[in-house]
Structures are given as structure tokens and as C-alpha cells.
PDB file of N, CA, C and O in Angstrom:
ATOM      1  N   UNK A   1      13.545 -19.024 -25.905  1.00  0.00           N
ATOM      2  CA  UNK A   1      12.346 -19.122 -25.084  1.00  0.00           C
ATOM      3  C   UNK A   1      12.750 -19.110 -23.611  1.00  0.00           C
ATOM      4  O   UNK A   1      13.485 -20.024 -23.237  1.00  0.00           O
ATOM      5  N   UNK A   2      12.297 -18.034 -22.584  1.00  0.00           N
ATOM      6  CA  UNK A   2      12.312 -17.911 -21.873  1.00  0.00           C
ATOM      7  C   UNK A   2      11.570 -19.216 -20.742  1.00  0.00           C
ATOM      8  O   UNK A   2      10.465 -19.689 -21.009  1.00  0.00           O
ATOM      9  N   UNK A   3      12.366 -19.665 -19.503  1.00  0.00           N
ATOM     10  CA  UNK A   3      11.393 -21.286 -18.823  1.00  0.00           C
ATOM     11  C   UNK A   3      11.378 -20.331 -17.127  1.00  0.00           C
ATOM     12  O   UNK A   3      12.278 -19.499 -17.009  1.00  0.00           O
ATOM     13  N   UNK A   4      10.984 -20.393 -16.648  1.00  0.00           N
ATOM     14  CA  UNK A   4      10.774 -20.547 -15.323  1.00  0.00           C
ATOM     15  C   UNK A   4      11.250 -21.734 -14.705  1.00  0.00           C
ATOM     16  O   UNK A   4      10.686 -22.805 -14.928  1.00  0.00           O
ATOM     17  N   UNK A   5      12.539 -21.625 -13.717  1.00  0.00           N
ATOM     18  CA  UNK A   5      12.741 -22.888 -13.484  1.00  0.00           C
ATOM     19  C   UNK A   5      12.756 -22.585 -11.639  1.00  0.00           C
ATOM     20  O   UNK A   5      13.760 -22.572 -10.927  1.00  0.00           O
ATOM     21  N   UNK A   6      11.761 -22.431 -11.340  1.00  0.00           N
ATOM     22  CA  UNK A   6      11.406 -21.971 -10.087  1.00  0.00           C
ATOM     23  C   UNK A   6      10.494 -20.771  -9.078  1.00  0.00           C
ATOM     24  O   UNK A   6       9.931 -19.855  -9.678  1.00  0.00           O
ATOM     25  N   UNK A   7      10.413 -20.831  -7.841  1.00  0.00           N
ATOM     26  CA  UNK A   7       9.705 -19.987  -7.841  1.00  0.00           C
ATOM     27  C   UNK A   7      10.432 -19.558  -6.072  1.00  0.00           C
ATOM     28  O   UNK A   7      10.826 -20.428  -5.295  1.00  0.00           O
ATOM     29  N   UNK A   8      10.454 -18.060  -5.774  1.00  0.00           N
ATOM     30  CA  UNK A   8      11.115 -17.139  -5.169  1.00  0.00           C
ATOM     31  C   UNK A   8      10.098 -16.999  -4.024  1.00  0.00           C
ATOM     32  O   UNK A   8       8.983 -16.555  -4.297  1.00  0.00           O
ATOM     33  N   UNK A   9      10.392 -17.334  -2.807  1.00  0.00           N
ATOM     34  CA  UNK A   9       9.171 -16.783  -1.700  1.00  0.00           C
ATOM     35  C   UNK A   9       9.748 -15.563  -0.788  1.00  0.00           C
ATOM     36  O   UNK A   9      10.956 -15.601  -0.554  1.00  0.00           O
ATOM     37  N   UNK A  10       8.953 -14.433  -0.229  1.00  0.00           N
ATOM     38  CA  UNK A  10       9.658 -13.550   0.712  1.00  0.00           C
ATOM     39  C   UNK A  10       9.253 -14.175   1.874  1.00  0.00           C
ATOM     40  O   UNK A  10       8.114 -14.621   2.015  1.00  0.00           O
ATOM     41  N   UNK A  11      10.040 -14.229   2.641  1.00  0.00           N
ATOM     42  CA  UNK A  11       9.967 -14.601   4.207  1.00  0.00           C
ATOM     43  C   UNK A  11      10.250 -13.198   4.928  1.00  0.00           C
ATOM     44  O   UNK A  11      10.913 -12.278   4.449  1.00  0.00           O
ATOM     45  N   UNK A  12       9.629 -13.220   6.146  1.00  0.00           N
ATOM     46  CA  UNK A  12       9.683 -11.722   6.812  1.00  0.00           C
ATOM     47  C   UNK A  12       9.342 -12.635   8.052  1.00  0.00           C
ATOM     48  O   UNK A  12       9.020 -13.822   8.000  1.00  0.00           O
ATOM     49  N   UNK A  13       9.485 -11.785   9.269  1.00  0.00           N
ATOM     50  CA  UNK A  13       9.709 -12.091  10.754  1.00  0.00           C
ATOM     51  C   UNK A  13      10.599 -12.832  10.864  1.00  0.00           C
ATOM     52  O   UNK A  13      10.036 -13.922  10.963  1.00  0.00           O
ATOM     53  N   UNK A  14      11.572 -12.986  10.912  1.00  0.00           N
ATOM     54  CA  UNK A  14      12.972 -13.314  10.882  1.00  0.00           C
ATOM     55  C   UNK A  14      13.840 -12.879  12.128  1.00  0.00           C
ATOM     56  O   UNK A  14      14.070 -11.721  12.475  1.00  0.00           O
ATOM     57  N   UNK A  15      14.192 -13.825  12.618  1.00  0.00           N
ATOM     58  CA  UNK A  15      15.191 -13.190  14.088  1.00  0.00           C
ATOM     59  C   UNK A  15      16.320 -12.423  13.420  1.00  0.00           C
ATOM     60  O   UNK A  15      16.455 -12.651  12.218  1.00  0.00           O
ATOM     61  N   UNK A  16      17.387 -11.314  14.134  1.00  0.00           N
ATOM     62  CA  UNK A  16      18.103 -10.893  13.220  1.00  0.00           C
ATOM     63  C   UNK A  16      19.097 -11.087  13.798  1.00  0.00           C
ATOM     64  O   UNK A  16      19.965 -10.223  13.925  1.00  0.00           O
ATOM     65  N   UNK A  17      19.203 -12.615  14.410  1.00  0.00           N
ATOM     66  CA  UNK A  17      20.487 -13.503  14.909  1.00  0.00           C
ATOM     67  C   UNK A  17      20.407 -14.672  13.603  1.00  0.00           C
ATOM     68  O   UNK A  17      21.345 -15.420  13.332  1.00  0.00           O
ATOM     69  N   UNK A  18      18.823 -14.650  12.721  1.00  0.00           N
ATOM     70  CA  UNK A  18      19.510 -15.512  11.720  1.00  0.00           C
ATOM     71  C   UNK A  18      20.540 -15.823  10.583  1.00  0.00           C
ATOM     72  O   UNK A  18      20.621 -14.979   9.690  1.00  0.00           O
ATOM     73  N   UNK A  19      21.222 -16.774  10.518  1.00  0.00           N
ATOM     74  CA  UNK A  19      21.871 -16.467   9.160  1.00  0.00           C
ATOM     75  C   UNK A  19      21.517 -17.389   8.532  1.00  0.00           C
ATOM     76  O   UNK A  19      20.736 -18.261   8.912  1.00  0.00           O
ATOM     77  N   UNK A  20      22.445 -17.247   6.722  1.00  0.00           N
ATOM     78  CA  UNK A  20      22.266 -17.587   5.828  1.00  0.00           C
ATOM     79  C   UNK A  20      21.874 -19.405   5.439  1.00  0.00           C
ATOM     80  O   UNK A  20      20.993 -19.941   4.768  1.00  0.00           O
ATOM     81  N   UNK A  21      23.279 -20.033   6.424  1.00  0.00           N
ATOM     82  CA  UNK A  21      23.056 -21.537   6.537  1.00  0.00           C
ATOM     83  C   UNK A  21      21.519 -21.587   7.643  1.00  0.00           C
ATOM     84  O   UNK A  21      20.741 -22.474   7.290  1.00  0.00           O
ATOM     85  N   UNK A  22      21.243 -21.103   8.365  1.00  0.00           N
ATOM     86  CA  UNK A  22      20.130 -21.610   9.396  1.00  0.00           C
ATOM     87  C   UNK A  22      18.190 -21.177   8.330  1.00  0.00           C
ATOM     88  O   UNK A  22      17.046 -21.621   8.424  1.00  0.00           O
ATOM     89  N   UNK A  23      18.771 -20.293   7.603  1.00  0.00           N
ATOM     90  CA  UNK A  23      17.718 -20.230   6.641  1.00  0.00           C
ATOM     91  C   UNK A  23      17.769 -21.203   5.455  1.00  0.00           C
ATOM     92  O   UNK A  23      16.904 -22.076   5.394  1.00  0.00           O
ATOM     93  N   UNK A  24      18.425 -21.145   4.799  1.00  0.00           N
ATOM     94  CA  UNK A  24      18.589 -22.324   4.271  1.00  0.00           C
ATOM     95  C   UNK A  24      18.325 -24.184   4.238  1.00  0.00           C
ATOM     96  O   UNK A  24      18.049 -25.080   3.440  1.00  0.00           O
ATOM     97  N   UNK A  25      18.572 -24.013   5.417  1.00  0.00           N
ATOM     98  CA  UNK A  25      18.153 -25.341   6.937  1.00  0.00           C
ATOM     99  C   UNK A  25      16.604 -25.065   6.981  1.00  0.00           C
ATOM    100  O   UNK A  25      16.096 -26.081   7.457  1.00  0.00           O
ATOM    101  N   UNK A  26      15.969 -24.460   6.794  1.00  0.00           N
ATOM    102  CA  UNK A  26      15.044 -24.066   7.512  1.00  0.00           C
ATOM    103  C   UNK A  26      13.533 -24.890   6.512  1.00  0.00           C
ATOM    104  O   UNK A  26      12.542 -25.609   6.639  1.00  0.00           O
ATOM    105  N   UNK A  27      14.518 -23.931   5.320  1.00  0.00           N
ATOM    106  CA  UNK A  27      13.331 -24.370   3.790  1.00  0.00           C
ATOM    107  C   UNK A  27      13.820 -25.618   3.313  1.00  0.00           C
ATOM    108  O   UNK A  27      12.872 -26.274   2.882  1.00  0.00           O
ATOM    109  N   UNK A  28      15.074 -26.317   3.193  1.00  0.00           N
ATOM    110  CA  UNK A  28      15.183 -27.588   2.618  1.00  0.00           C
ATOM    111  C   UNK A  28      14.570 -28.528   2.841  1.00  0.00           C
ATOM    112  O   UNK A  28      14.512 -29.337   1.914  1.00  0.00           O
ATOM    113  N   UNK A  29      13.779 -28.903   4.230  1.00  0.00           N
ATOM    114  CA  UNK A  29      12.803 -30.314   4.369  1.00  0.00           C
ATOM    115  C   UNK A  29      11.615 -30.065   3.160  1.00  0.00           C
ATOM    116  O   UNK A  29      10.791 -30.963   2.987  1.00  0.00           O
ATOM    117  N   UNK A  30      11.570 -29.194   2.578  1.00  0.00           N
ATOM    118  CA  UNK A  30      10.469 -28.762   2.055  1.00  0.00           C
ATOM    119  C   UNK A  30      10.535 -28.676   0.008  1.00  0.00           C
ATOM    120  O   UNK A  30       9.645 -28.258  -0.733  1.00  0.00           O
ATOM    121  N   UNK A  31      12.235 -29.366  -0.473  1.00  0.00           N
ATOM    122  CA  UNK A  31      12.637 -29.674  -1.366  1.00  0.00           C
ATOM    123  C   UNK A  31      14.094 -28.745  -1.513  1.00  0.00           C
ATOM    124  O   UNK A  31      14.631 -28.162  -0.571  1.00  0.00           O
ATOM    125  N   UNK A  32      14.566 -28.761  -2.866  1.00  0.00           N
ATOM    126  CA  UNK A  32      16.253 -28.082  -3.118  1.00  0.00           C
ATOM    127  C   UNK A  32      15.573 -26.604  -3.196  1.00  0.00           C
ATOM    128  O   UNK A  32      14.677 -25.987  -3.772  1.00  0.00           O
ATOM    129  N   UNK A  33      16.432 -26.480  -2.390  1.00  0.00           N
ATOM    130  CA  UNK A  33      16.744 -24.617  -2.075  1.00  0.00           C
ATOM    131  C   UNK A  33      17.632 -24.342  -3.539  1.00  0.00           C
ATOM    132  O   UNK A  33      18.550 -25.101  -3.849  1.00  0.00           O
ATOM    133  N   UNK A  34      17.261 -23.226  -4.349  1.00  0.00           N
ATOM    134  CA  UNK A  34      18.991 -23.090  -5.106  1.00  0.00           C
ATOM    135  C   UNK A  34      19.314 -21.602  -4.485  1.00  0.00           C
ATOM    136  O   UNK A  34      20.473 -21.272  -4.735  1.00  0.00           O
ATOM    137  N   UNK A  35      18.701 -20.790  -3.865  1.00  0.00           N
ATOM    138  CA  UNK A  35      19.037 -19.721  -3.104  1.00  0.00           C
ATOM    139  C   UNK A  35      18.204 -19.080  -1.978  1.00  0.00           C
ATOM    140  O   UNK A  35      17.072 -18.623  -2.137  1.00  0.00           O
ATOM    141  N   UNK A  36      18.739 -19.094  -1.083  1.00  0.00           N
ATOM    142  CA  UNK A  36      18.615 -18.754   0.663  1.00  0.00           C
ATOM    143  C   UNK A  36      19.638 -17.191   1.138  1.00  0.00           C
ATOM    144  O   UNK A  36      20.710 -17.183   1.742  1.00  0.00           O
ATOM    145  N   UNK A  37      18.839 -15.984   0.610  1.00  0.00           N
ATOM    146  CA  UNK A  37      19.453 -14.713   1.028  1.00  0.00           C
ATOM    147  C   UNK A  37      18.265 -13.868   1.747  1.00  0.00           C
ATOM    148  O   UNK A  37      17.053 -13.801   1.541  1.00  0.00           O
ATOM    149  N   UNK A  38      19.323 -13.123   2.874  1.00  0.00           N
ATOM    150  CA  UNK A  38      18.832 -12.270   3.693  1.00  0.00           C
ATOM    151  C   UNK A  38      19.804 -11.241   3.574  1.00  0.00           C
ATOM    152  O   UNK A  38      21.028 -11.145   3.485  1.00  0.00           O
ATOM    153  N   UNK A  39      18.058  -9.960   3.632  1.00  0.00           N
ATOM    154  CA  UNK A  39      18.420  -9.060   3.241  1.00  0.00           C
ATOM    155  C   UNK A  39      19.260  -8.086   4.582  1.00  0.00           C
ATOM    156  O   UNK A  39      18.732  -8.193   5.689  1.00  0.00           O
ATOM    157  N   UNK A  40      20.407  -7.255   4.488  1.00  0.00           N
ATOM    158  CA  UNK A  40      21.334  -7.212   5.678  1.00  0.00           C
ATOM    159  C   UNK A  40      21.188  -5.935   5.719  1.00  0.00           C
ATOM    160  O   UNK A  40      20.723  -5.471   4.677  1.00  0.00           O
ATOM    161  N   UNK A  41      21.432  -5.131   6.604  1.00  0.00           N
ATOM    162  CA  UNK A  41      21.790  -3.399   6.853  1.00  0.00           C
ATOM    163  C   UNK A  41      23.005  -3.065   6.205  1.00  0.00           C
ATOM    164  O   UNK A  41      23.952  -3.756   6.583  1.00  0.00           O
ATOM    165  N   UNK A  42      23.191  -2.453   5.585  1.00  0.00           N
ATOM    166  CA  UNK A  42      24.098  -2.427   4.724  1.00  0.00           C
ATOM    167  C   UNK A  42      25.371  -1.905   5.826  1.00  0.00           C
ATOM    168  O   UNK A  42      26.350  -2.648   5.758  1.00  0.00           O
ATOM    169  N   UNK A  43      25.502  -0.839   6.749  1.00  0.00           N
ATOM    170  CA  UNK A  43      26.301  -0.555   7.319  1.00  0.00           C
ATOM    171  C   UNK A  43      26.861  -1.529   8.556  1.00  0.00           C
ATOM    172  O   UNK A  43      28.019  -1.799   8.876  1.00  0.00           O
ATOM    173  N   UNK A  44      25.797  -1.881   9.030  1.00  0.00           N
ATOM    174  CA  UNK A  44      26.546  -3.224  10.089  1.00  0.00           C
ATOM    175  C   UNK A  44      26.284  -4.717   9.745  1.00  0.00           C
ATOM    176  O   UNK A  44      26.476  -5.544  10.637  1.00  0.00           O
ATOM    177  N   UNK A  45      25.925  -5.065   8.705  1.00  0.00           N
ATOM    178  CA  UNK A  45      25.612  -5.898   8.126  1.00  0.00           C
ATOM    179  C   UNK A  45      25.023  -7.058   8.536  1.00  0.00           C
ATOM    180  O   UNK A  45      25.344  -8.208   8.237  1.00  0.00           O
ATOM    181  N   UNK A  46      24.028  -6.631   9.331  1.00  0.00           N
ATOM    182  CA  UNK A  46      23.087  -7.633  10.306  1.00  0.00           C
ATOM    183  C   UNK A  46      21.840  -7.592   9.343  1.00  0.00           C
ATOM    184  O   UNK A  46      21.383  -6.730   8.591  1.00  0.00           O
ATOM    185  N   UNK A  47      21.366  -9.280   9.780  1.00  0.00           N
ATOM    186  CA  UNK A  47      20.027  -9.321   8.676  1.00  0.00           C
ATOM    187  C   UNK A  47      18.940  -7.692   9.145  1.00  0.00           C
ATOM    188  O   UNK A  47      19.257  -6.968  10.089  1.00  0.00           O
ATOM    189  N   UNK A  48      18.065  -7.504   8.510  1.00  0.00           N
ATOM    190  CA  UNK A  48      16.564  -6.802   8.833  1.00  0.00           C
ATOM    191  C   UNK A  48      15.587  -7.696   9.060  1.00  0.00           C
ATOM    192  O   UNK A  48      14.472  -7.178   9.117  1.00  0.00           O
ATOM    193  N   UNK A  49      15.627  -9.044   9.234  1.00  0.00           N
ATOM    194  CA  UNK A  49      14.793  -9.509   9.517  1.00  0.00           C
ATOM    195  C   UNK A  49      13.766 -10.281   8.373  1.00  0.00           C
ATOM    196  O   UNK A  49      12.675 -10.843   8.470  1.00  0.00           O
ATOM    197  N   UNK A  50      14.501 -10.064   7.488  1.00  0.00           N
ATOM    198  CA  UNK A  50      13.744 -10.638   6.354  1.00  0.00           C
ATOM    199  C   UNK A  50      14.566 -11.408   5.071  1.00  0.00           C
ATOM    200  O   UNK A  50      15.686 -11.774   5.428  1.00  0.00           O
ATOM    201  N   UNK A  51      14.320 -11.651   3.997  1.00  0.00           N
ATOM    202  CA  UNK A  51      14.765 -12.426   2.924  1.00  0.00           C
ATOM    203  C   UNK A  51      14.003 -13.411   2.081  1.00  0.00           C
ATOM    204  O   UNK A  51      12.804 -13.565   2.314  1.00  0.00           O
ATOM    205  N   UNK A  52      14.789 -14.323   0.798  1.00  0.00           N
ATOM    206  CA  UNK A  52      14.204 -14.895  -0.521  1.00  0.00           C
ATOM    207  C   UNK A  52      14.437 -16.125  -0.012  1.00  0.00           C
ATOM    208  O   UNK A  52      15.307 -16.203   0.856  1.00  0.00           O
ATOM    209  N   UNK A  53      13.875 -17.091  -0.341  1.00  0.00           N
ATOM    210  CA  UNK A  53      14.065 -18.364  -0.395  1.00  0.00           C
ATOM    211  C   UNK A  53      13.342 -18.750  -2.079  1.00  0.00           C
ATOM    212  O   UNK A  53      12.165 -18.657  -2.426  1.00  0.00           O
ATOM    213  N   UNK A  54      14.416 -19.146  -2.797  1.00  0.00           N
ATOM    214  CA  UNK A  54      14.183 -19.826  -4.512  1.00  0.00           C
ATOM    215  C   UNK A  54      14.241 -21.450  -4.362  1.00  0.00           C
ATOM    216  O   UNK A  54      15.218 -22.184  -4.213  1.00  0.00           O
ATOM    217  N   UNK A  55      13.058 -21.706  -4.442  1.00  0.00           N
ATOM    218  CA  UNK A  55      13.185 -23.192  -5.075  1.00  0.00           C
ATOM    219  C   UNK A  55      13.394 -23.646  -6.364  1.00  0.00           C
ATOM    220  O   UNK A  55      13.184 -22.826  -7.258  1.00  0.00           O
ATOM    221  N   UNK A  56      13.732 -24.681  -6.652  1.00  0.00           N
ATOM    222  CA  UNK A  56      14.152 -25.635  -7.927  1.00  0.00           C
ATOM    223  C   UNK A  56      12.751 -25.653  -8.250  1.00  0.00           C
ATOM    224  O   UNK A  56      12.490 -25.366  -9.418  1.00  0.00           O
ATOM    225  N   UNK A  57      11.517 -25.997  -7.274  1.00  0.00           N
ATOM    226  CA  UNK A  57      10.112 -26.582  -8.428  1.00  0.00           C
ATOM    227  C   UNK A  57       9.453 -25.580  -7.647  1.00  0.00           C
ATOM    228  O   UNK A  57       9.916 -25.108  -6.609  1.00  0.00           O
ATOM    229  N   UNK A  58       8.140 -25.205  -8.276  1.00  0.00           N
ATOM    230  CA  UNK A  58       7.097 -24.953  -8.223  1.00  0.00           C
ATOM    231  C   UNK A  58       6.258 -25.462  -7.344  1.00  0.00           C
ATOM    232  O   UNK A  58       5.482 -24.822  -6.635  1.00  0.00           O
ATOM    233  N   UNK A  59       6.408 -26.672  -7.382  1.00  0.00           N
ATOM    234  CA  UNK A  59       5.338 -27.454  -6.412  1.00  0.00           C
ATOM    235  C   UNK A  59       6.750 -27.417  -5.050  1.00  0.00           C
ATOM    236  O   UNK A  59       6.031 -27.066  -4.115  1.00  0.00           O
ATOM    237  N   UNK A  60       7.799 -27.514  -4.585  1.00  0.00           N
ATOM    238  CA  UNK A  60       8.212 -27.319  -3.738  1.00  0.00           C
ATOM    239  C   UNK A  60       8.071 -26.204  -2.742  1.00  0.00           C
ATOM    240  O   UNK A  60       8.160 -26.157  -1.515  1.00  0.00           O
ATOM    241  N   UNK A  61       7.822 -25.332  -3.670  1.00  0.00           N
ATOM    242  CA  UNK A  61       7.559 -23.860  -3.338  1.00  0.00           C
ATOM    243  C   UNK A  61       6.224 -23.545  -2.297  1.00  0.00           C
ATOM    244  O   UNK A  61       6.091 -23.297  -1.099  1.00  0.00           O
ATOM    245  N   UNK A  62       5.640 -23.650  -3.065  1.00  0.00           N
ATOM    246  CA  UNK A  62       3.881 -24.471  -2.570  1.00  0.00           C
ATOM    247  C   UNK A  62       3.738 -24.985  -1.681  1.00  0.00           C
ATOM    248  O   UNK A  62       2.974 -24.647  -0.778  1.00  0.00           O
ATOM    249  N   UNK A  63       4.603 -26.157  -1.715  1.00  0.00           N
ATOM    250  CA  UNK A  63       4.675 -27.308  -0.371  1.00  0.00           C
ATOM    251  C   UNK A  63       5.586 -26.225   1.265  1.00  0.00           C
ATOM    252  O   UNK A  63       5.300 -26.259   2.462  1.00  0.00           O
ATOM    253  N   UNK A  64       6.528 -25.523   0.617  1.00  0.00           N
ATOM    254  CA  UNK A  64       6.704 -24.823   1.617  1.00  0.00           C
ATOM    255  C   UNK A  64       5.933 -23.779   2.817  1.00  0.00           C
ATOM    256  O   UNK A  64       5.874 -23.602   4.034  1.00  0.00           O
ATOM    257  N   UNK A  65       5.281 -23.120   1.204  1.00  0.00           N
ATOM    258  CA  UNK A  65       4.541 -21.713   1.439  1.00  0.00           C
ATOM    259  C   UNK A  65       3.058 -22.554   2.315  1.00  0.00           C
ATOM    260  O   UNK A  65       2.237 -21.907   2.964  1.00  0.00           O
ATOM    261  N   UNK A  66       3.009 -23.792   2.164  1.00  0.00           N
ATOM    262  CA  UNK A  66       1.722 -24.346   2.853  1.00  0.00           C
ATOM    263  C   UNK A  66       1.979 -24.531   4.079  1.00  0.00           C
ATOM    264  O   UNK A  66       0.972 -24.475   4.784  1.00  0.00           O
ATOM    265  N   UNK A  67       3.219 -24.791   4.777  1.00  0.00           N
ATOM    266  CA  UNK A  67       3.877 -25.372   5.706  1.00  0.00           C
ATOM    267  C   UNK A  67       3.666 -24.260   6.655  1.00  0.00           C
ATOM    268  O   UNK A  67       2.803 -23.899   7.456  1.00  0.00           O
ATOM    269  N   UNK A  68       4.849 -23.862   6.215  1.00  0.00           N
ATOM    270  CA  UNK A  68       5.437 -22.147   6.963  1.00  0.00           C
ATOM    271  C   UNK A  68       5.073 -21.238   6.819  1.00  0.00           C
ATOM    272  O   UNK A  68       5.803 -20.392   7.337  1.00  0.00           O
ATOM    273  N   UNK A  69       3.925 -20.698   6.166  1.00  0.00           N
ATOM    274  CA  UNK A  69       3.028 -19.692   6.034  1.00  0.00           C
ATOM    275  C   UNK A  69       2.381 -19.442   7.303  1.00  0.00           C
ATOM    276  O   UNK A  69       1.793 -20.325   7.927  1.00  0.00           O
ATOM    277  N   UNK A  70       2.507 -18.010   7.764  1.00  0.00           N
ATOM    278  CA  UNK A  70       1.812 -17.576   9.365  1.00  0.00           C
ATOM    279  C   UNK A  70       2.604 -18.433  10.781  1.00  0.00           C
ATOM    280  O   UNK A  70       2.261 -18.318  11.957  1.00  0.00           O
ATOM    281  N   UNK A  71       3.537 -19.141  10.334  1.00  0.00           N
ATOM    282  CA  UNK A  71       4.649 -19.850  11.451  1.00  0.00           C
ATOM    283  C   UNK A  71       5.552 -19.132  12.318  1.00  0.00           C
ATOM    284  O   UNK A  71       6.618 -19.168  11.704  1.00  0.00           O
ATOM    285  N   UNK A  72       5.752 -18.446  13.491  1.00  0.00           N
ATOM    286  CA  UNK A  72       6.791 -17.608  13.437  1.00  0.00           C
ATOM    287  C   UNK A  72       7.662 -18.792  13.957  1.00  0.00           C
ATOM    288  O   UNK A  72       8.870 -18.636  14.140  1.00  0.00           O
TER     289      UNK A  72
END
């Protein structure tokens, strides 16, 4: 049996001086991060400005997406 043990948000407007620890930083007041990736240019490997943030719960997720939703 397949569980859902979390839920995946896209974040976009993103400085593309951010990195991985400062995103990460960013979503944790908001519960456990288990993954904080930005998506990079593949040739110079600078973010695009965007990326996933995966929470552990559902309701963390929520609590985020309520927060930081429309925030730049």
C-alpha cells in the first residue's frame, strides 16, 4: 500500500543569489523540511529562480503555503 508521507510545494520568484541552505532556512519555521531543491541552469549552474520545498506533514505544508503564499 502505497502512504503519502508529505506534500511538495513549487516556489517561484526566487533571487538567483539563492541557495540551497538559505531555502531551506526559509521553509523550516513552518515545520521539517525533508527536501529544499532549486532548480539550476544546467550549464552555469546558477538557480532559475525557482524550486520544491517537501514537507514531512501535510498540515505543515498548508501552514507554509498560508504564510508565504504571494510573499516576495
Amino acid at each position: 500500500m502505497a502512504q503519502k508521507t508529505g506534500l511538495q510545494l513549487f516556489v517561484s520568484r526566487l533571487s538567483s543569489y539563492t541557495t540551497n541552505h538559505e531555502f531551506k532556512r526559509l521553509f523550516s519555521p513552518f515545520g521539517v523540511v525533508t527536501e529544499a531543491r532549486l532548480v539550476v541552469e544546467p550549464k552555469t549552474h546558477r538557480p532559475k529562480g525557482f524550486g520544491f520545498v517537501t514537507f514531512e506533514s501535510e498540515a505543515d505544508a498548508g501552514k507554509a503555503l498560508k504564510a508565504m503564499n504571494g510573499r516576495e
